[in-house]
C-alpha positions in Angstrom: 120.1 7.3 -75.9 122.9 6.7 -73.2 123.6 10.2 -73.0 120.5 12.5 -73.8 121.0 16.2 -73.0 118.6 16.7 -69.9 119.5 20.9 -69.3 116.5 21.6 -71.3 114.0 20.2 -69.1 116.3 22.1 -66.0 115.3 25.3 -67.7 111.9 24.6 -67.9 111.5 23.6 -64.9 112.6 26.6 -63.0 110.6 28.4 -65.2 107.5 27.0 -64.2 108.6 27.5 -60.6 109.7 31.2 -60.9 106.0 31.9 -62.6 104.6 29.9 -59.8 106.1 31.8 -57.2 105.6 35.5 -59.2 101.7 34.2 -59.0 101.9 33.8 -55.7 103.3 37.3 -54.8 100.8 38.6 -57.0 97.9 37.3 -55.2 99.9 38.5 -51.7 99.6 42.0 -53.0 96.7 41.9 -54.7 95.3 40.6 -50.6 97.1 43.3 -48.9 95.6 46.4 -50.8 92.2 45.0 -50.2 93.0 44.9 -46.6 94.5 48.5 -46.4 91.3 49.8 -48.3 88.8 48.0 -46.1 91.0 49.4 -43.1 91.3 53.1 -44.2 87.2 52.5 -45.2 87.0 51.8 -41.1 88.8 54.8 -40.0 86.9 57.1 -42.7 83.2 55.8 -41.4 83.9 56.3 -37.4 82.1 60.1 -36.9 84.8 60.9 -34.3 83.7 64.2 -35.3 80.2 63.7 -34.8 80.5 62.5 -31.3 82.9 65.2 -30.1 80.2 67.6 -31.4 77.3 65.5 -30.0 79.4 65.4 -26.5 80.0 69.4 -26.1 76.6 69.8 -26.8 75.2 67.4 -24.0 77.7 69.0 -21.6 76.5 73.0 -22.7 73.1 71.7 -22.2 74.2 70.3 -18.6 76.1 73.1 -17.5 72.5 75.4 -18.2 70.5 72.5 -16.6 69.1 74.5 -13.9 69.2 77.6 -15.8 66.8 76.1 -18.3 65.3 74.1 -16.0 63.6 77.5 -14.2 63.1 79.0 -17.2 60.9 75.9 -18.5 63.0 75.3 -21.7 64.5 72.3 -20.5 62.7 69.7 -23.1 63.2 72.2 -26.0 66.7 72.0 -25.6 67.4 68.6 -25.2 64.3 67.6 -28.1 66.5 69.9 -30.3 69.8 68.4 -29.7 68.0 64.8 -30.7 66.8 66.2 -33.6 69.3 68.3 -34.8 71.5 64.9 -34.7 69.0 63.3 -36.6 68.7 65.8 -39.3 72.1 66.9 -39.8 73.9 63.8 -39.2 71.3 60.8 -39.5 72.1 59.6 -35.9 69.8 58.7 -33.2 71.5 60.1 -30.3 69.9 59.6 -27.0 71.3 61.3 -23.4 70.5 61.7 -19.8 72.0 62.7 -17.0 71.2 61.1 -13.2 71.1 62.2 -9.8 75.1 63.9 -8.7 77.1 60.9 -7.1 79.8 61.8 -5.2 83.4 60.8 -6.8 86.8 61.9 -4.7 84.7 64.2 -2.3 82.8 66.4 -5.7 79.2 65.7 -6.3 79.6 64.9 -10.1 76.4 64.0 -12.7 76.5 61.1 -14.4 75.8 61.5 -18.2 75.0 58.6 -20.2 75.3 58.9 -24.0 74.1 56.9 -26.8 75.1 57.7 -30.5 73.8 55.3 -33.3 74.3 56.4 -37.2 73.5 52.9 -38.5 77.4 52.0 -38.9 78.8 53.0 -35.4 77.0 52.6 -32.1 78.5 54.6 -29.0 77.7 54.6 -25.8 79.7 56.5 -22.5 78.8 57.2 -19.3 80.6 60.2 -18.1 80.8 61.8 -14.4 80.6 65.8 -15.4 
């Protein structure tokens, strides 16, 4: 029993800790491709779109604000903006512009803008 043969044992134990280690990158991948669906599920869901759509809208509607304004169709087109967002997109979109302020000598409206579809909120204030 002086001299037992001990490679056995050697070569079981580095195979224990090279299927160790192969669990462990398994579970690293396995983590990583949740987190690259989750993040391309984030970049799908943002209506980028939506809100580029919503904005050139608002702005039409304030570049014929005094247009419409004298020709009394001023509610109609905003009402139908709101609820053409709602229809089409299921967003509540809400917008409004202020009295012009003057920015770098220009007398410039400020626009406020609210978009909500439930998963993105987005609000801007622009100077048009």
């Amino acid at each position: 029993m002086a001299r037992m043969n001990e490679e056995g044992q050697w070569i079981v134990l580095m195979g224990l800790l090279v299927a160790v280690a192969l669990f462990f990158l398994a579970l690293i991948v396995n983590q990583s491709a949740l987190v690259g669906q989750t993040t391309a599920e984030g970049v799908l869901e943002f209506p980028k779109n939506d809100i580029r759509d919503l904005r050139s809208a608002v702005f039409d509607y304030i570049d014929r604000y005094e247009v419409l304004q004298t020709h009394g169709h001023l509610g109609d087109v905003k009402t139908d903006i709101v609820e053409i967002s709602l229809e089409r997109k299921n967003a509540v979109v809400h917008f409004w512009n202020e009295t012009p302020r003057d920015v770098s000598e220009r007398q410039l409206h400020p626009v406020t803008i609210h978009y909500n579809n439930g998963v993105t909120e987005y609000d801007e204030t622009v100077y048009y």
